[in-house]
N, C-alpha and C positions, 0 to 999 in steps of 0.2 A: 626450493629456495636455496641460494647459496648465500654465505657467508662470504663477502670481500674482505680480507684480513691486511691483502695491499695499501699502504700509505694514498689517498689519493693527489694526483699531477694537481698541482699551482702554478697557473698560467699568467695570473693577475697578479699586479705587485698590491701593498695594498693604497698607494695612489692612486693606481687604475681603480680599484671597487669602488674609493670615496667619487670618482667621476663619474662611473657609470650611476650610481647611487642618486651624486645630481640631475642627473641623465632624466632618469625615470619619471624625481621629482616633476620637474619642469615641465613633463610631457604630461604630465595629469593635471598641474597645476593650469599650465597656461593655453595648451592645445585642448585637452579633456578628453574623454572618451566618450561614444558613443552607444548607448543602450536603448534598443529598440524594441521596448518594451514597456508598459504606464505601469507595470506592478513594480518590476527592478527599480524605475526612476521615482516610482512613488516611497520607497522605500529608504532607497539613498539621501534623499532630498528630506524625509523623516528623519533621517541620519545626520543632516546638517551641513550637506555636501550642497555647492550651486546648482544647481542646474535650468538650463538655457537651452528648450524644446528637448531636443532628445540627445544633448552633450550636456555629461554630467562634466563638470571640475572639481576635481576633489584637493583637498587638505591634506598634502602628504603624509605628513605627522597620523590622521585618523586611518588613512591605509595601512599603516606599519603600523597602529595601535591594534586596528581588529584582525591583519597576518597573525599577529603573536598569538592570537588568543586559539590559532589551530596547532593540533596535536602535532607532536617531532617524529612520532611513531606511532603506528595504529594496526591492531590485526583486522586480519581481511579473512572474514570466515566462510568455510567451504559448508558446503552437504552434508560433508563426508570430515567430521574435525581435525584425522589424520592429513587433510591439505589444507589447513590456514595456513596465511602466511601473514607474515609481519613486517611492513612496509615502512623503509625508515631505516635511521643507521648506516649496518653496513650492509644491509640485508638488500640483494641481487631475487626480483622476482621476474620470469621469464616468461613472452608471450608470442602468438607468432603473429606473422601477416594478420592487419586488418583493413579491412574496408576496399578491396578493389572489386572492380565490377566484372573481369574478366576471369578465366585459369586459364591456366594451360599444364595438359596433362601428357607428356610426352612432347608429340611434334606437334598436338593438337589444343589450338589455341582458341576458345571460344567465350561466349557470355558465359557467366556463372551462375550455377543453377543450386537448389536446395540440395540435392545430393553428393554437390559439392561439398559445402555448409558441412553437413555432416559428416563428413570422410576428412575434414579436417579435427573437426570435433573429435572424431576416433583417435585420429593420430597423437590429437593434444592430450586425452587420456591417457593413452596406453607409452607416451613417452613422458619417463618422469622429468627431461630434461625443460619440459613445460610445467609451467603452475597453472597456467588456468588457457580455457580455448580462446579467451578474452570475450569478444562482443559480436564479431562482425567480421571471421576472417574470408571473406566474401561475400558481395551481393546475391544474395539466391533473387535473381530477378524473376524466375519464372514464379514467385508466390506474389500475388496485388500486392503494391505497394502499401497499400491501405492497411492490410493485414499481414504485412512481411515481419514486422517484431512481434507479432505472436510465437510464427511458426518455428523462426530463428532463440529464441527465449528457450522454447518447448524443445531444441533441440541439445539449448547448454545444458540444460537443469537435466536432462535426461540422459545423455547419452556422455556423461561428464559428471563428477561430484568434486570437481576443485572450483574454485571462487568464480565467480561471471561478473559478465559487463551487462548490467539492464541497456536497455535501449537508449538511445538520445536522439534522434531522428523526432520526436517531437514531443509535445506535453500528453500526447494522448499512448504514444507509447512510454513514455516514461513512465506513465499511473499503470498501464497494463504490465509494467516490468514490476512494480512494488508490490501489485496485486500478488503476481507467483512467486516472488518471491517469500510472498505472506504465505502462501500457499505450501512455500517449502519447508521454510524455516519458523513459523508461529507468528504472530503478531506483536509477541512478548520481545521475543528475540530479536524481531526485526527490530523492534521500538528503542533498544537501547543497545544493539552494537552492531557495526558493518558488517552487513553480509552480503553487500553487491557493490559495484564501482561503476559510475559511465566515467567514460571521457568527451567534453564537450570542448570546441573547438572554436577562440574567437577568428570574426572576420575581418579578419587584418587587411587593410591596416586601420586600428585602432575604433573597433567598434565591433559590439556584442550583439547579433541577431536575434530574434523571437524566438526562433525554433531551439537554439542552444539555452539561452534564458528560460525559456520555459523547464527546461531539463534539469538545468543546474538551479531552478528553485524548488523542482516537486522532489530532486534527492538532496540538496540540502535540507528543504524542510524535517523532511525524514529523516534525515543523521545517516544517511548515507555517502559511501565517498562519492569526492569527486576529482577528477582529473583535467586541471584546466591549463589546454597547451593552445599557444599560437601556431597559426603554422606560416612560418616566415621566410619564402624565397627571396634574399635579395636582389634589391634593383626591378623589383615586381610587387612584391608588398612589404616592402621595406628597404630605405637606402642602402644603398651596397657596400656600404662602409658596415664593418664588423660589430664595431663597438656601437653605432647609430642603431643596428640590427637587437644587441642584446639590451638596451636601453628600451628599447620600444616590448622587447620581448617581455620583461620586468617589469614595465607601464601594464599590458592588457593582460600581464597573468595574476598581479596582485593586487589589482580594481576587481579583480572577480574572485580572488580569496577575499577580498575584505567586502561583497555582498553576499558569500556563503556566509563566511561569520558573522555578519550583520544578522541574516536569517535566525542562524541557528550556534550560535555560538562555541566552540568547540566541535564543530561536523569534523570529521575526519575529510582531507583536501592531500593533494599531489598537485605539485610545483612543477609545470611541464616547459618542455623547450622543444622545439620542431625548427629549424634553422639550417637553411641552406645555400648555394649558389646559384644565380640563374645563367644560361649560358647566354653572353649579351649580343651573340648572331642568329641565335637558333629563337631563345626567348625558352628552353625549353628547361626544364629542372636539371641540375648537377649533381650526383651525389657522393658520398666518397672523396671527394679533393680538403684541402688543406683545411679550407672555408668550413664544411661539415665540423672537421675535427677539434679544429679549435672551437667552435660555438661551442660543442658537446664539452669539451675541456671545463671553457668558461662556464656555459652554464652550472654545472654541477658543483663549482667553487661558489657563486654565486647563491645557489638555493641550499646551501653549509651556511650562509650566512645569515639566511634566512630562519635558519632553525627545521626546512622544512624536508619532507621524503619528496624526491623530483622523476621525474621520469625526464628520458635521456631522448635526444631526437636519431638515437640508432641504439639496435636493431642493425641486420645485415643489409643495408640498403644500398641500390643501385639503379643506375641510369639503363645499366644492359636490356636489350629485348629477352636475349637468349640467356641459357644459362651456362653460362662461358667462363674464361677467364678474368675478365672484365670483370662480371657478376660475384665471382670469387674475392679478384682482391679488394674491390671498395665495400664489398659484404665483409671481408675482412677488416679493413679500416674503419669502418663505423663501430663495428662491435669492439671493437679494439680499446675505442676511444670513450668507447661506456665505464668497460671496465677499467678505466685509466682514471675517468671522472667519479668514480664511485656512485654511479647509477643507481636509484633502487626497483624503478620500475624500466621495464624495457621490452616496447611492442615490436613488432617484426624483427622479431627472434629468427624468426625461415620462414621463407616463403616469398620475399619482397623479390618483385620483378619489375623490371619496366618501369620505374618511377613510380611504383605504387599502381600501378593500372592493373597489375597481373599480379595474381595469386597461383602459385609455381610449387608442384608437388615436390618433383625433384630437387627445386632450390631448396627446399623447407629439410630435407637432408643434406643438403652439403652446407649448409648453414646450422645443422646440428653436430657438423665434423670441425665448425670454426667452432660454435660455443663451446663444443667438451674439451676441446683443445687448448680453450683460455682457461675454461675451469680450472684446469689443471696446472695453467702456468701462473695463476691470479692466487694460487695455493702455497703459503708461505713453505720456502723448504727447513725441513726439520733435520737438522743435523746435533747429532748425540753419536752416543758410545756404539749403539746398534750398525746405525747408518753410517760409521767406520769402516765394518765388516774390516777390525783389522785381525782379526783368524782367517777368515777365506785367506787374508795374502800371507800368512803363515804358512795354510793348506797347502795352497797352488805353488807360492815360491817362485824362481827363477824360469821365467820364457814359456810357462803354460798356459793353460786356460781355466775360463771360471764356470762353463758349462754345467759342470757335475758337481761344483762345490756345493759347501752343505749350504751356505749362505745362499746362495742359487736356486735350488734345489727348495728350500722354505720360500721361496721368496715368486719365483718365475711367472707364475699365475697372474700375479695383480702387480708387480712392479713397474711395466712402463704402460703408458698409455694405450689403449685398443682403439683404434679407429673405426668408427661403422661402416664410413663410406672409404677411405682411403684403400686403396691396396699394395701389397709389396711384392703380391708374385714376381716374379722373374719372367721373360720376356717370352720362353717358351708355354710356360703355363696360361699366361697371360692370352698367349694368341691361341693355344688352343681350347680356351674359354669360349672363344668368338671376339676374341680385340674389344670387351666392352667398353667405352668408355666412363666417365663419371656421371655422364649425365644417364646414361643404361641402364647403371648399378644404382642409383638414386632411385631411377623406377620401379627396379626391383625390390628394393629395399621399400617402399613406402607401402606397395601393393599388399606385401606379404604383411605390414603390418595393420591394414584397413583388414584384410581380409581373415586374422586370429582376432579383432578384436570385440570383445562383448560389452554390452552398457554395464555401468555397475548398477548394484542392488539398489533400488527405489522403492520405497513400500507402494503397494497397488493403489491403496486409498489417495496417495498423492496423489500418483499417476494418473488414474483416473478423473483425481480433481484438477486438474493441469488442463489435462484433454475436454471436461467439461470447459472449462473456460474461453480456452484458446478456442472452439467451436463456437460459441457464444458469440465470443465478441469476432471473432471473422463474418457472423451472419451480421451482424451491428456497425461492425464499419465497412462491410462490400453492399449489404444488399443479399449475398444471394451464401448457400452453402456449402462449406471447403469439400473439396472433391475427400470422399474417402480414402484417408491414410494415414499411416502413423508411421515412424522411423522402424527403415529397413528391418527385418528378419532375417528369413533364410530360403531362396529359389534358388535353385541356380541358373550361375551365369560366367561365360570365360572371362577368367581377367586377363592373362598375360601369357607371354610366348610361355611356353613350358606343360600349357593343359589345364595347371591348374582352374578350379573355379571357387566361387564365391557364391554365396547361399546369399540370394534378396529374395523378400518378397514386404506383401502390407499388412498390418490388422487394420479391417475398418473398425469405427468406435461410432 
């Protein structure tokens, strides 16, 4: 978790907010939103709201009454109590790529499979610049669909002890996520503070689906967070106009914080924004351009006003296939404009490819060479008497160097930035390397670290019970039973040029 200490950018005068403000109103007032679902609408409509078949109209005034009554700030508890984190403020929590169906690992671009899943899972472990694997940073398609948030659950809770994303894929995963979580953390515990988060996603434009309603009422019930983002292409699911964009964005995020607090009154909730441009020849997503920047801008001014912790719609994200130059600088601009907005959650940290379609080993380190890089300029500088260093210029004096000074010399180690991925050999080193490129040195870089990394400590009795479970309910909702295996061990196998190998193998249970 980082601290943001930076003032955050004000894009909006406050003219503009009292607009967008009426904005939102009017859209719930006099369009309404849509809730496909008879418990949400039975609920609402208990609540005093119209509703007219499956378009509620609400009372602005009662939306902005039950927003307030969610927490400004809420810890988000891990396995492991050395990784909570506290969501809210100024506090920057970090996550990487989730949800695409594809990877691509090198040149090799394919569906994503469970041992993908996992080998991202490692990496969000063993790198502290992540807080948590999140939920879903790829589809492992090859597990049934039916029983795919089992196996993906069974892989955060284990191979991972910072905070997780329960499922939201439907009501029947969402209970199987509370279950292990009950599993991990007591029922006690669960019962009275956050210790898992989904993010549920309205279907914009301006209307909440079954499958997400069902998720966002079995973890609000619970008092677990939630994370309710639009996701808003303009000129596709939402007019192309900026301001018509963030108005609707403000409409379907705080109809759905005010049915969590309806639920359960004070649930811990995240303010989300997902907002982007559509390209209007291709019809294909944008990301990275101005339109990105400013939404992310705005939005985070807007959810300050709110009271509320918001998640940012970047994250390193990009239009690129490959992972290029392209990839680079609008992975730069997004992330850029997090940290500008004062973000406090922020998914696809590394990894975003292809407009969200690819999940990208390689990216996922050169997208950790943007974040340390911000971290470090988002870090107020401390100027004092030390940071002077007006002895060194006593020392050295006239036309030398500060090489060997003593100030140097205490200092050299940790005083400027270390890049993981960048490099600075010189041009002979460099090629007698083999001319790697960044995307080469990415590969190498990610392999070596799937390949030291071990699960942390799990007590067996959990473990065990996890594994009863997720067995259980796979023969419950396939039909038939999961093929023997549990997360990798140690066989070997080669990974990358150089010999090296990596020890797989299974226990069956």
């Amino acid at each position: 978790m980082f601290v943001n200490r930076m003032a955050p950018a004000e894009v909006l005068s406050e003219e503009a907010l009292e607009i967008l403000d009426g904005g939102w109103r009017r859209i719930v007032r006099e369009v309404g939103i849509q809730f496909l679902h008879p418990q949400a609408l039975a609920i609402l409509e208990g609540a005093g709201q119209r509703v007219e078949g499956e378009t509620v109209y609400f009372d602005p005034d009662f939306v902005a009454e039950r927003v307030a009554l969610a927490p400004s700030e809420f810890t988000l508890h891990a396995r492991n109590p050395e990784r909570d984190v506290v969501l809210g403020g100024r506090n920057m929590v970090f996550i990487p790529v989730q949800g695409p169906p594809f990877v691509r690992r090198g040149d090799e671009r394919r569906v994503a499979g469970i041992e993908d899943f996992e080998d991202f899972c490692r990496l969000a472990q063993e790198l502290d610049d992540f807080d948590s694997a999140g939920g879903l940073p790829c589809e492992p398609s090859d597990i049934p669909v039916e029983s795919r948030h089992l196996d993906s659950v069974r892989a955060l809770l284990t191979l991972t002890d910072k905070p997780f994303q329960g499922s939201q894929s439907s009501g029947t995963a969402a209970a199987d996520s509370l279950v292990l979580g009950e599993i991990v953390f007591g029922g006690e515990m669960l019962a009275t503070k956050a210790c898992m988060y989904t993010n549920v996603n309205a279907n914009s434009p301006l209307r909440w689906d079954d499958r997400m309603l069902d998720s966002l009422l079995a973890y609000g019930e619970a008092g677990q967070a939630v994370v309710l983002t639009p996701f808003l292409l303009m000129g596709a699911m939402s007019p192309v106009s900026l301001p018509a964009t963030l108005a609707q964005q403000l409409a379907e995020t705080l109809v759905g914080i005010a049915l969590v607090q309806t639920v359960r009154p004070g649930c811990p909730v995240v303010m989300g924004g997902f907002l982007s441009a559509t390209d209007m020849q291709s019809g294909a997503p944008s990301f990275g351009g101005p339109e990105s920047l400013l939404g992310i801008l705005a939005s985070g001014q807007l959810a300050r006003r709110f009271g509320l912790p918001w998640r940012s719609g970047g994250g390193a994200l990009t239009s690129s296939p490959a992972v290029d130059a392209q990839a680079a600088y609008e992975g730069t601009a997004t992330m850029t404009a997090a940290f500008m907005a004062g973000a406090n959650l922020v998914l696809h940290t590394g990894g975003w490819l292809e407009s969200g379609l690819v999940a990208s080993f390689e990216k996922l380190v050169v997208d950790l060479d943007i974040l340390r890089t911000l971290r470090n300029t988002f870090t107020p500088l401390e100027v004092d008497e030390a940071s002077l260093a007006f002895d060194a210029h006593v020392e050295v004096g006239h036309g030398g160097h500060f090489f060997g000074a003593a100030h140097t010399m205490e200092r050299f180690r940790d005083c400027f930035h270390r890049p993981l991925l960048a490099t600075t050999q010189n041009f002979e080193a460099w090629e007698e390397a083999g001319s790697p490129d960044a995307n080469e040195r990415a590969g190498r870089i990610w392999r070596e670290i799937v390949d030291r990394a071990e699960p942390p400590p799990l007590d067996e009795e959990i473990r065990d019970a996890i594994d009863v479970f997720v067995e259980r309910r796979t023969v419950e909702l396939t039909g038939r039973a999961p093929e023997p295996r549990v997360l990798r061990e140690r066989a070997a196998e080669p990974v990358a040029a150089g010999g090296r190998e990596r020890r797989r193998g299974r226990r069956a249970r």
